[in-house]
C-alpha positions as CSV (number, residue, x, y, z in Angstrom):
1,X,104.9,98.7,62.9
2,X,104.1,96.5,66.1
3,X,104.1,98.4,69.1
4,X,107.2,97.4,71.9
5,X,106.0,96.1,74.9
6,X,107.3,98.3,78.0
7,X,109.2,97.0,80.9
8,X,108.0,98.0,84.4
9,X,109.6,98.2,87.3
10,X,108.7,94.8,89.8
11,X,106.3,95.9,92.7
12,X,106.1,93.2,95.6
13,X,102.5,92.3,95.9
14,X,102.4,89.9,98.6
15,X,104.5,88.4,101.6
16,X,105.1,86.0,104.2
17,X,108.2,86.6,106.7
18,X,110.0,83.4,106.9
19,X,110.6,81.5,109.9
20,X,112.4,78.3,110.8
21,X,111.2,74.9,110.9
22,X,109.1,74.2,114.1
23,X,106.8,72.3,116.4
24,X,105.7,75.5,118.2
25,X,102.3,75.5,115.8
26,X,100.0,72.8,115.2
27,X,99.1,71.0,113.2
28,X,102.2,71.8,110.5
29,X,104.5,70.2,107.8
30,X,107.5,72.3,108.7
31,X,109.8,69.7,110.2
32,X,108.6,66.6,108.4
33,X,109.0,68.6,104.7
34,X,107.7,66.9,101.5
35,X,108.2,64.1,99.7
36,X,107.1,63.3,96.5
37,X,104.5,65.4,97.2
38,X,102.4,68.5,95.5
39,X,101.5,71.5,98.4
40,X,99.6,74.4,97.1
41,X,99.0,77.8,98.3
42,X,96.6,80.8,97.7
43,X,97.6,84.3,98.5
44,X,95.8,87.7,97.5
45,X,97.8,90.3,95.7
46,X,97.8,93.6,96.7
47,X,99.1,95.1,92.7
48,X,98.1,93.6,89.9
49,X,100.2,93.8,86.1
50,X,100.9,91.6,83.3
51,X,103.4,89.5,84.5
52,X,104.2,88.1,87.7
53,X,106.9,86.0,89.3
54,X,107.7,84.4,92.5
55,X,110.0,84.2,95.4
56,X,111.0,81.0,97.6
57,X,113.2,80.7,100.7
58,X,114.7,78.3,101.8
59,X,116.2,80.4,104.8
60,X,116.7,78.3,107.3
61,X,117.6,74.9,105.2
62,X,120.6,73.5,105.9
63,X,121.6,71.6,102.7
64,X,120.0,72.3,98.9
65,X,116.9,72.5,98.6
66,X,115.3,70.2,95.2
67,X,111.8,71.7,93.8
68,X,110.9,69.7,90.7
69,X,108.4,72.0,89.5
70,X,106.1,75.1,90.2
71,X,103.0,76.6,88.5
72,X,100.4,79.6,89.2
73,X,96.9,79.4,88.5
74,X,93.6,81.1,89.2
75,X,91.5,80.0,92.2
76,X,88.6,78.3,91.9
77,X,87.6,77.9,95.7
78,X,89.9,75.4,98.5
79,X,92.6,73.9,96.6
80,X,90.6,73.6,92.8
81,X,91.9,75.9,90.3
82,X,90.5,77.6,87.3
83,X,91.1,74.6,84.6
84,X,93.3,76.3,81.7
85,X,94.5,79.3,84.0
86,X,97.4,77.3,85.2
87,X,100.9,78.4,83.6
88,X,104.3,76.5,84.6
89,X,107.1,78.9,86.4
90,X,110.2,78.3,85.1
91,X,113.9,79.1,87.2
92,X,116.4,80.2,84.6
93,X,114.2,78.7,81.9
94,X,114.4,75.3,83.2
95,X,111.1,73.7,85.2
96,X,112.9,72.8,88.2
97,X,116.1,73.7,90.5
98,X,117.9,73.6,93.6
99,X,117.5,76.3,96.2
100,X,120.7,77.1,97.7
101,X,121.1,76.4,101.6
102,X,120.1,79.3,104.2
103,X,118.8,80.9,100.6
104,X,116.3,81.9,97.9
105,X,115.1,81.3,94.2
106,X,113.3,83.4,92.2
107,X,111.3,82.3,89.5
108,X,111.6,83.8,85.8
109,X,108.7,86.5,84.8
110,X,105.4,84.6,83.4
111,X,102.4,86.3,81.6
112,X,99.6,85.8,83.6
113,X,97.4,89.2,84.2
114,X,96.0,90.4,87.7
115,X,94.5,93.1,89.5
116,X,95.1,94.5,92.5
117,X,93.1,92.3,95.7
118,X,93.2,89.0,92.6
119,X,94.0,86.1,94.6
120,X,96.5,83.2,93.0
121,X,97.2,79.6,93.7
122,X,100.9,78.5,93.5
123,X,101.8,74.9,93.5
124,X,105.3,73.2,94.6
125,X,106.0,70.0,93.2
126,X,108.8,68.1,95.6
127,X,109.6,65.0,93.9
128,X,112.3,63.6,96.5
129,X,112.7,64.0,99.9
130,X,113.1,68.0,100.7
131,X,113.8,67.7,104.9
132,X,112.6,70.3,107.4
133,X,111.1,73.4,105.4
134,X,111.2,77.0,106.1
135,X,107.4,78.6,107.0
136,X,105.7,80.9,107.9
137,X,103.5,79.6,111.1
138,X,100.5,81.5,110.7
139,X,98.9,81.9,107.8
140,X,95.1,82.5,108.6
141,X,94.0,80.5,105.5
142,X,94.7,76.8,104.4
143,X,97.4,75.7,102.0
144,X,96.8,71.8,101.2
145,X,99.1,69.1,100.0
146,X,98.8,66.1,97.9
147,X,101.0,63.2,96.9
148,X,102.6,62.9,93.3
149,X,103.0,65.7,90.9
150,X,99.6,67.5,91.4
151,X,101.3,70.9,89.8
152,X,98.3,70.9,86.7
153,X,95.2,69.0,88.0
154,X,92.7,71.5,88.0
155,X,90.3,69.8,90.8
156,X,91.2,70.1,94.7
157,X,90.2,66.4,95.3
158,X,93.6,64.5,95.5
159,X,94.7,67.4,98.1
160,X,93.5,65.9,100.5
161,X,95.9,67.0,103.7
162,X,95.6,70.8,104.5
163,X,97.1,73.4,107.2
164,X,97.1,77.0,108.2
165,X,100.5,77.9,107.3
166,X,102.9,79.0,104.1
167,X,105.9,76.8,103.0
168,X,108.9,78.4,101.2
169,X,106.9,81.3,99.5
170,X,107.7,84.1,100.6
171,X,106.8,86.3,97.8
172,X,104.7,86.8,95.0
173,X,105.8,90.4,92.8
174,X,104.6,92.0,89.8
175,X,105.4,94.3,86.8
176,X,102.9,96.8,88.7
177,X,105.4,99.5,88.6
178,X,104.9,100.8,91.5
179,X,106.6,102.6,94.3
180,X,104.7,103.6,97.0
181,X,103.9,100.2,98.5
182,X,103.6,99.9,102.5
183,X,105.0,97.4,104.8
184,X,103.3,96.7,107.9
185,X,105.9,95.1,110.8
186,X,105.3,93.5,113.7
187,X,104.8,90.2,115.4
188,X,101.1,88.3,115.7
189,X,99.0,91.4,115.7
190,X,100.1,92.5,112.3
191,X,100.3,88.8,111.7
192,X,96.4,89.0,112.0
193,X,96.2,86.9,115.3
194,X,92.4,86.9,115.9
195,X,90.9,87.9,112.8
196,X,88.7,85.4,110.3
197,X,90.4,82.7,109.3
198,X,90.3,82.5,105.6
199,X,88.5,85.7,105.2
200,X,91.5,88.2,104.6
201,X,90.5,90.3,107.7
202,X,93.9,91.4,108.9
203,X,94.8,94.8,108.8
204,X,96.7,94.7,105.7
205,X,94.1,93.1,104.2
206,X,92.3,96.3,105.3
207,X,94.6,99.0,104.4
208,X,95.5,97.5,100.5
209,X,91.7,97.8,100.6
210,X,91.2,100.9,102.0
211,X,94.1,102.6,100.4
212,X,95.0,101.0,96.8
213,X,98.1,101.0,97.3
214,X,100.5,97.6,97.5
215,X,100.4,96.3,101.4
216,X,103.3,94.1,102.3
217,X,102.5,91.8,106.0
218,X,105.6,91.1,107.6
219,X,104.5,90.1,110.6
220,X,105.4,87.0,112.6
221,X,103.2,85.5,115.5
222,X,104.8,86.2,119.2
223,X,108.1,88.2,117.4
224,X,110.2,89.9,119.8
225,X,112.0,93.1,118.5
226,X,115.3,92.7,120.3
227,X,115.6,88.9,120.7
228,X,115.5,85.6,118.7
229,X,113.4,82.4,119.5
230,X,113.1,79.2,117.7
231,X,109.7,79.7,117.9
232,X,108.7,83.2,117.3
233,X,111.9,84.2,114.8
234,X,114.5,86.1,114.7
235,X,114.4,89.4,116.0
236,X,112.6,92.4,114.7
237,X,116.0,94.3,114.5
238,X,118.0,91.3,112.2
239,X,114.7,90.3,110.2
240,X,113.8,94.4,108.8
241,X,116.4,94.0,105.9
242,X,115.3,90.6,104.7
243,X,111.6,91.0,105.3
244,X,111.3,95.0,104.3
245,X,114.5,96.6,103.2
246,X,114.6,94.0,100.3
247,X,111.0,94.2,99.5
248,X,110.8,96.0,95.8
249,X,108.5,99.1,95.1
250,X,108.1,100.1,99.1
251,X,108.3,103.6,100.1
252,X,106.6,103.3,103.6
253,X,107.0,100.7,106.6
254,X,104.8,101.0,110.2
255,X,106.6,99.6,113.1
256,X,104.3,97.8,115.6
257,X,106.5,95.5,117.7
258,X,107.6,95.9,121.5
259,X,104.3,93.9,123.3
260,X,106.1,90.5,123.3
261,X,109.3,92.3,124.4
262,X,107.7,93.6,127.7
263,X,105.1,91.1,127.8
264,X,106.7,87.6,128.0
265,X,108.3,88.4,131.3
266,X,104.7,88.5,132.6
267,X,103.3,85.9,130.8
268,X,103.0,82.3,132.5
269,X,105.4,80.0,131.3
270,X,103.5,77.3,129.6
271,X,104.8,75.5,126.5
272,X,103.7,78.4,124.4
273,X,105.7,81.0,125.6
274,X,109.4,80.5,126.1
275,X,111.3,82.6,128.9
276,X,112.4,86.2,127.8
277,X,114.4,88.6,129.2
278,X,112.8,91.5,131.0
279,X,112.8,94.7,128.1
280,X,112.8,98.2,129.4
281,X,110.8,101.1,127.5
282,X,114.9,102.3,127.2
283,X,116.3,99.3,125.2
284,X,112.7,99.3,122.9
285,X,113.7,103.0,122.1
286,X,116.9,101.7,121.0
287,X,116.1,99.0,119.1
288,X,113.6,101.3,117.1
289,X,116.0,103.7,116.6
290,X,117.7,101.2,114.9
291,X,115.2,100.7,112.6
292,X,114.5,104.0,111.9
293,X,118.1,104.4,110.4
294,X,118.1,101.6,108.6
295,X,114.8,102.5,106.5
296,X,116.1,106.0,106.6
297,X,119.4,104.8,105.1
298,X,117.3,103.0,102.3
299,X,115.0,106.3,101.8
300,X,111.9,104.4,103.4
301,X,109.4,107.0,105.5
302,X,109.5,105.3,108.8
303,X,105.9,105.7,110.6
304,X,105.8,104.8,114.4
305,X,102.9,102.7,115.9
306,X,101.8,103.0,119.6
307,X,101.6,99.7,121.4
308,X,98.0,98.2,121.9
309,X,96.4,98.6,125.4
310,X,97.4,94.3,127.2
311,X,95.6,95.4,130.5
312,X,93.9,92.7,131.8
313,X,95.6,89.9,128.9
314,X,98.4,87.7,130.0
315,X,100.9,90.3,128.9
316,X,99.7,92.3,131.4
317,X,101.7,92.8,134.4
318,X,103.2,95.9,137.0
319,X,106.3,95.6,134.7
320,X,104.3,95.8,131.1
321,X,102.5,98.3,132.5
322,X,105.2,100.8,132.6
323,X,107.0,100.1,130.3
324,X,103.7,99.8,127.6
325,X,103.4,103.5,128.9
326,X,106.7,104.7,128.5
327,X,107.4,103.2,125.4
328,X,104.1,105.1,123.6
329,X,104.9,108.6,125.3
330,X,108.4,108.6,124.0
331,X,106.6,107.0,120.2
332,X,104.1,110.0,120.6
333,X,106.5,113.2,121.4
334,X,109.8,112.1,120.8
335,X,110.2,112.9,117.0
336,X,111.8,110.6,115.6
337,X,109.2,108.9,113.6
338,X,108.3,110.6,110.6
339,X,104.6,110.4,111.3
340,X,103.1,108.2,114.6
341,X,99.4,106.7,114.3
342,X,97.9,106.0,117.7
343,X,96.9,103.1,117.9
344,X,96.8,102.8,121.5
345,X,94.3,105.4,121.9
346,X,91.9,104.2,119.3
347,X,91.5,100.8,120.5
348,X,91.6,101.6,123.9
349,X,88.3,101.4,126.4
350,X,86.8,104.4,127.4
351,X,86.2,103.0,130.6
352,X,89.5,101.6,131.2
353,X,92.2,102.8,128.5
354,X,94.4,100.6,129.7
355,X,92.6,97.9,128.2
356,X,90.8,96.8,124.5
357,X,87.9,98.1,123.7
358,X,85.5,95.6,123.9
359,X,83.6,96.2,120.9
360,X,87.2,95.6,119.0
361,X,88.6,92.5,121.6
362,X,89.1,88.4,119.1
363,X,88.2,87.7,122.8
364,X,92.1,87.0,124.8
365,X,91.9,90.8,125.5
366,X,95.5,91.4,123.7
367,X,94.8,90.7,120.1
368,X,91.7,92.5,118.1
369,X,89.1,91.2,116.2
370,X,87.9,91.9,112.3
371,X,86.1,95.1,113.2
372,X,89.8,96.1,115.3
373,X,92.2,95.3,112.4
374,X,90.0,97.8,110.5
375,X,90.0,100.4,112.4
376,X,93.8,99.8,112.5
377,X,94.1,100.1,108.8
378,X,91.9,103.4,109.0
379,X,93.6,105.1,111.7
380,X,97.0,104.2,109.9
381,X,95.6,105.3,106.5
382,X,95.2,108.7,107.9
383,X,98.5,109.2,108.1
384,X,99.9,107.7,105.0
């Protein structure tokens, strides 16, 4: 008799928080879109299985959204693939269809067999116009683009436009069965600001490595917990139910978020930074307590993260100051956490703990480097 092939549960093996259309990064395709064009994208999976499917968003679109066609293949170094490792996605068993507006797709289940740290390529064919496209800014690795219907060539030569950011995928999940994965959230420090570009240095990338279990990144580049930007995204407190309540297979998310909060008021306002409200240590507490409940409400163990040491950055400022210190006292002995990792105190300079070790500095004294992010993922692995 032939043996029945078990269904497993879907795990979510990799993310990218989404973020609206923008000119605040460059260079980027976000407000230009495709047309008639091919963009594909490599990510590295965090839990393997036999099948895997994938999840676009098209969050921030304002009308339909037309994808002609998808595949996932096998990388075989920049935009090449593996030739024969490339298998066509379908969306309710038809190659193509229409995201909804302000929505999401996901793609049927295909076979196609990975292991846990496998990297895949994912190609979008657009063949009309698509308008502005929901991203993710920072990607710290290329994705390239092509025109025509590039969805099966196996060679990276026609792709011959590339930048360092994610268009509409915003997941990747497999039949890994799993339930114990982690979310990491914050803004450009868990985004990886600072570490190798193209390397997979950021602290996920660590702690997946470090701990075998599935690692979810929802970090966004210069996120503010309590408010919106059109540059940064919305707000840590509206974004946790999209970008980690939703996530299948997590048990386990680590806040990190609050620097941009108290550290915007300080910062000069250049084109980069857009004016924010000054952010007490009080209204932080709040908004985490928000988050707390809300992963408690969805059985998630909630794990508190000190704020890095900014002395010395452009953060840094009489007002960060305090607050940066009142903030981490009441993350250390208040409670409410279930578990706190310290990250404050393990990247801080003996000399000066109120700044980044040097030894662990990407060099703007705010965001760490590749040795950093890994102590990061060790210090937050201890507690897991």
């Amino acid at each position: 008799m032939p043996m029945r092939s078990v269904s497993r549960a879907w795990t979510a093996a990799w993310a990218a928080s989404p973020q609206a259309p923008s000119t605040g990064f460059t260079p980027n395709w976000s407000q230009e879109g495709f047309s008639a064009q091919t963009v594909r994208q490599v990510v590295r999976l965090t839990a393997g299985g036999g099948r895997l499917r994938v999840r676009l968003s098209h969050a921030y679109g304002t009308s339909p959204l037309p994808l002609t066609g998808a595949t996932v293949a096998r990388p075989a170094g920049g935009a090449a693939v593996e030739p024969g490792s490339v298998r066509a996605l379908t969306f309710g068993g038809r190659p193509g269809a229409s995201v909804p507006a302000r929505g999401e797709l996901l793609s049927d289940p295909v076979d196609f067999a990975t292991e846990a740290l496998d990297a895949v390529t994912v190609s979008l064919h657009f063949a009309g116009t698509t308008g502005p496209a929901t991203f993710h800014a920072q990607a710290w690795t290329d994705s390239w683009r092509a025109a025509g219907d590039r969805l099966t060539a196996p060679g990276g030569e026609s792709f011959g436009e590339r930048t360092a950011s994610w268009y509409h995928l915003s997941a990747v999940e497999t039949d890994a069965g799993r339930d114990d994965g982690v979310v990491l959230f914050g803004d450009s420090i868990t985004d990886g600001f600072g570490s190798t570009h193209g390397a997979d240095r950021r602290w996920s990338d660590a702690l997946a490595e470090l701990t075998g279990r599935p690692v979810l990144n929802a970090g966004i580049g210069g996120n503010l917990l309590l408010n919106d930007s059109a540059w940064y995204g919305e707000r840590g407190t509206a974004r946790f139910a999209r970008d980690v309540l939703a996530a299948p297979g997590v048990s386990t998310v680590v806040v990190l978020e609050g620097l941009n909060d108290i550290g915007f008021a300080e910062a000069p306002q250049e084109p980069t930074y857009r004016p924010a409200p000054r952010v007490t240590a009080g209204e932080l507490v709040a908004g985490y307590r928000r988050l707390i409940a809300a992963g408690h409400e969805r059985g998630l163990r909630v794990v508190g993260a000190t704020l890095l040491p900014l002395g010395g950055s452009d953060h840094w400022g009489p007002h960060s100051s305090r607050a940066a210190r009142e903030t981490n006292d009441w993350i250390r002995s208040s409670g409410e956490f279930d578990a706190v990792v310290d990250l404050d105190r393990a990247l801080a300079d003996p000399v000066d703990p109120r700044r980044l070790h040097p030894a662990y500095d990407s060099g703007d004294l705010l965001h760490p480097d590749d040795k950093g992010y890994r102590v990061m993922a060790e210090e937050v692995a201890a507690v897991l």
